[in-house]
C-alpha positions, 0 to 999 in steps of 0.5 A: 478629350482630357483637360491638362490641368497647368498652374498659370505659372510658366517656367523651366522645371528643376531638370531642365535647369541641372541639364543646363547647367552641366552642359554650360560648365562642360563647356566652360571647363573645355575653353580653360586650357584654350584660354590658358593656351592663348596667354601663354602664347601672348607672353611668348610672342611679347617676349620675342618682340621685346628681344628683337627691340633691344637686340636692335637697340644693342646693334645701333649702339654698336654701329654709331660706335664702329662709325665713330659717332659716338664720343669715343670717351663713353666707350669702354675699353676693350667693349668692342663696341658694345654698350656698357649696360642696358642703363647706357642704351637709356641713359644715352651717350654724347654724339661725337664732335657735337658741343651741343650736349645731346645725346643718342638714346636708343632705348626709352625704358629698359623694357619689363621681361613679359614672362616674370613681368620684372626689368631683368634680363640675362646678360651675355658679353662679347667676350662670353661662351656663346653657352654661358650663363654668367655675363662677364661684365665687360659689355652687353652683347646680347640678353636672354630672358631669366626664366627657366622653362621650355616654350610652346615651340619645345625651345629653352626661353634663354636660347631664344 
């Protein structure tokens, strides 16, 4: 029977702890696009959310206007309906036949574009080219992200 000669000292040996190491990073480093991945698809849907809330704002605004609930002095003429700017759907605008002073508001904060994190939106007018790239002032229509760049799904982020 040969005797194992050990130190009292347990632990890992050099190896071991290189071996490791090399798998935890290779792991690591597999998670990252995953990771990356997740964000940008968070960003993507936030960006969908906050397009559907102002758009919603923008066609209340132009349904209390066509009902005639709205102070006809505060629409633009020839704005269709539309507001005049985003600032008009925060600001709100006076109920019609109320001396009362009160407003509707449809927007609480013009919200932040979540893929430049920026209060600034693309803006397209009724009476704009569908295509266009210019607002041409006289309402707000619609409104786009400013971003250049293609989405997960292979779409421009300014024709969602």
């Amino acid at each position: 029977m040969t005797k194992i000669r050990t130190s009292g000292i347990a632990g890992f040996t050099f190896i071991e702890l290189v071996v490791c190491t090399a798998v935890m990073m290779i792991l690591a480093s597999a998670a990252l696009p995953i990771v990356r991945i997740s964000i940008r698809r968070q960003r993507e849907a936030d960006l969908h959310r906050t397009l559907r809330e102002v758009r919603a704002a923008i066609d209340k605004f132009k349904n209390y206007a066509d009902s005639n609930q709205i102070a006809s002095a505060d629409l633009q003429f020839g704005s269709e309906g539309y507001p005049a700017s985003l600032e008009q759907l925060v600001e709100g605008v006076p109920i019609a036949n109320d001396a009362s002073g009160r407003k509707w508001k449809f927007l609480r904060r013009i919200p932040l574009d979540p893929l430049t994190g920026k209060a600034e939106w693309g803006m397209r007018s009724y009476q704009d080219d569908p295509k266009s790239m210019v607002w041409g002032g006289q309402n707000v229509y619609d409104i786009y992200s400013k971003v250049d760049g293609v989405g997960l799904d292979g779409t421009k982020y300014r024709d969602w």
